[in-house]
C-alpha positions as CSV (number, residue, x, y, z in Angstrom):
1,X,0.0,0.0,0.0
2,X,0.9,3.0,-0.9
3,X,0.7,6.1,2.1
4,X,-1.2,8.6,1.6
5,X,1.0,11.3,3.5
6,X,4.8,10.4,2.2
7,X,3.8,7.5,-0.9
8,X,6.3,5.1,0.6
9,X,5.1,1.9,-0.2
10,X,6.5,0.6,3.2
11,X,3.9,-0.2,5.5
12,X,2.9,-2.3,8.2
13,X,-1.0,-3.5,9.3
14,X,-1.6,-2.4,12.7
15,X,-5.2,-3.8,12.8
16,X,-7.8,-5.9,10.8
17,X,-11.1,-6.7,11.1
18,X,-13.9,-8.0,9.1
19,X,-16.8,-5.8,7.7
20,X,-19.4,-6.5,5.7
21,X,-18.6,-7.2,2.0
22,X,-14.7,-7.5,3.0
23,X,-11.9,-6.1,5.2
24,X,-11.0,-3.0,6.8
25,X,-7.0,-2.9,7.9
26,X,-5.4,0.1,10.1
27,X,-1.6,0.5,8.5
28,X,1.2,2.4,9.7
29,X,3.9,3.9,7.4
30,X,7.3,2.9,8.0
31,X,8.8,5.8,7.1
32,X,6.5,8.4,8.3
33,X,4.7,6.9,11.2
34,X,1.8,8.1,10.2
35,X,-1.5,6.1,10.5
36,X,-3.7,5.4,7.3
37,X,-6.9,2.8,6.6
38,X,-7.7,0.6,3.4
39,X,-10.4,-1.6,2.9
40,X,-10.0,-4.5,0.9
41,X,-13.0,-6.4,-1.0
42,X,-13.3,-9.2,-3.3
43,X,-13.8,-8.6,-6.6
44,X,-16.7,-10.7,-7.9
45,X,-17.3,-11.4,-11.6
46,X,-19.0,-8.7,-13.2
47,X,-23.2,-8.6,-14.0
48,X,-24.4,-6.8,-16.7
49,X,-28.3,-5.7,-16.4
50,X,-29.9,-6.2,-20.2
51,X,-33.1,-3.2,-20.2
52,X,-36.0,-3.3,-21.2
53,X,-35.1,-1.1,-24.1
54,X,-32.2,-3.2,-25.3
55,X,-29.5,-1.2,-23.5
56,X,-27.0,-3.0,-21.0
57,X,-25.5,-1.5,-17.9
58,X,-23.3,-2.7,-15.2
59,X,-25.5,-4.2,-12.5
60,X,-25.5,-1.3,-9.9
61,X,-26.7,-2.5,-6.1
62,X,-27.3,1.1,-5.8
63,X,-30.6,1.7,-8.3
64,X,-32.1,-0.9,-6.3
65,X,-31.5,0.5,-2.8
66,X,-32.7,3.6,-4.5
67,X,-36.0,2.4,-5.5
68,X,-36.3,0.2,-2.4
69,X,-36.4,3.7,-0.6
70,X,-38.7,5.7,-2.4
71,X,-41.1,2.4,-2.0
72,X,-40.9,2.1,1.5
73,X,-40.8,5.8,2.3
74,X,-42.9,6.8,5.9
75,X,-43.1,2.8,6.3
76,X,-42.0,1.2,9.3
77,X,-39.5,-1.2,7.1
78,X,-35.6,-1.4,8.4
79,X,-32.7,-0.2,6.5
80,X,-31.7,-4.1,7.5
81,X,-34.8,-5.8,6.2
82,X,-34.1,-3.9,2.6
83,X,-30.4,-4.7,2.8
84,X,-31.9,-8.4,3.2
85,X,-33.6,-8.2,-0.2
86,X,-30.7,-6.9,-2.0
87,X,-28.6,-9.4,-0.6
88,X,-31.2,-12.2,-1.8
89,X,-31.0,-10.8,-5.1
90,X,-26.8,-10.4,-5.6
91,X,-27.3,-14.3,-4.3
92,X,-29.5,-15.9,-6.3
93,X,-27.2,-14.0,-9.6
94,X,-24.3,-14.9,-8.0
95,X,-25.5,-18.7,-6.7
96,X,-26.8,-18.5,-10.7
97,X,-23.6,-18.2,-12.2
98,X,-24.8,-16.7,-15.3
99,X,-23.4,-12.9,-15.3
100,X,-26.4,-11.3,-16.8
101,X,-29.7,-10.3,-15.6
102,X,-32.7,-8.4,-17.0
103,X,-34.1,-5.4,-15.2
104,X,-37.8,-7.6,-15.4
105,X,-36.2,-10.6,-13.3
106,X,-34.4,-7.8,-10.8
107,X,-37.8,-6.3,-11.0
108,X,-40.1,-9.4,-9.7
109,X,-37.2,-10.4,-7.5
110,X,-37.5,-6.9,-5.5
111,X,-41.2,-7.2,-5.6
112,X,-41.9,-10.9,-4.2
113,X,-39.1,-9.0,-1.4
114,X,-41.4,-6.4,-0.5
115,X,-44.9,-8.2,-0.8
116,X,-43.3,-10.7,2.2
117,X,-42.2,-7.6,4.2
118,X,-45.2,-4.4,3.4
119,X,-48.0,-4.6,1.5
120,X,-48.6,-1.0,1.1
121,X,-44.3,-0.6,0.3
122,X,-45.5,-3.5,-2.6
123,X,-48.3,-1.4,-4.3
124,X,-46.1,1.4,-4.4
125,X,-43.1,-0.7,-6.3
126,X,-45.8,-1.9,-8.2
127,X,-47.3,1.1,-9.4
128,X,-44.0,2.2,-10.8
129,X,-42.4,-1.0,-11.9
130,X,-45.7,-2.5,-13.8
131,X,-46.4,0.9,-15.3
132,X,-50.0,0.7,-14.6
133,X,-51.9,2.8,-16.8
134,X,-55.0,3.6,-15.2
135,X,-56.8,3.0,-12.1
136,X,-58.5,0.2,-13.1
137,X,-55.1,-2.0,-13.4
138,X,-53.6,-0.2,-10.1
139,X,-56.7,-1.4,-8.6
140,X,-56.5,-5.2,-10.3
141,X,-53.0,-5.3,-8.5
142,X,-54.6,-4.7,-5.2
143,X,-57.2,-6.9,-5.5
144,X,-54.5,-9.9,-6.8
145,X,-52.7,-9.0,-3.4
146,X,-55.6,-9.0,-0.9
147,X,-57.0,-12.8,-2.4
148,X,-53.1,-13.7,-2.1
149,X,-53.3,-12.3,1.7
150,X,-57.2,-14.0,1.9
151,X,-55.9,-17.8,0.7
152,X,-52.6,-17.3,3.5
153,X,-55.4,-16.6,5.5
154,X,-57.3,-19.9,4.7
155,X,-54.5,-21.6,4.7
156,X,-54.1,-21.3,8.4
């Protein structure tokens, strides 16, 4: 590593510990004393997200945390719980081994994650993500969603 105050590339680590989605190391510089952190990660393949449109992009955790947000806005839903679902989803691509993805599969995966967790945080994904067109197929999706809730219900 190179340091950030003197760019020797003499360092030593001081301290390392395990974070989330890799591992955070404490150095010390050789030369200047100085203290500096790094954080290491593994570098997984890359996924590529085919659109709707045609386009491609690089698969971008970020869109969905986005979109996760403005869905569950005002809800009583954890930053935890929607961490969950974006977990599921990097996965079930990753457990897939295929390193493409439509945005229509990332779509229904974020949607059968938010219909287990908030009903009201569903509709709202759902509005946007089906494109309803009027109220009549906003309502349909409601109506699918309460006789899904009515047969758990039965089920009982």
């Amino acid at each position: 590593m190179i340091c950030l105050y003197c760019d020797s590339t003499q360092s030593k680590v001081v301290d390392s510990r395990d974070i989330s989605k890799g591992i955070r190391r404490r150095r010390e510089c050789l030369k200047c004393n100085k203290r500096f952190t790094t954080y290491e990660t593994i570098q997984t393949k890359s996924v590529i997200v085919t659109k709707s449109d045609g386009r491609i992009e690089q698969f971008d955790e970020e869109k969905i945390w986005n979109s996760l947000n403005k869905a569950c806005a005002k809800r009583p839903i954890s930053n935890r719980s929607l961490s969950k679902i974006i977990l599921d989803i990097e996965s079930e691509i990753e457990i897939s081994g295929k390193n493409e993805i439509s945005t229509k599969k990332i779509g229904q995966k974020v949607m059968t994650g938010l219909e287990n967790l908030d009903r009201v945080a569903y509709i709202r994904y759902a509005s946007v993500y089906r494109e309803f067109e009027n109220v009549e197929s906003f309502k349909k999706e409601i109506d699918s969603l309460l006789a899904g809730e009515k047969n758990k219900s039965n089920l009982k």
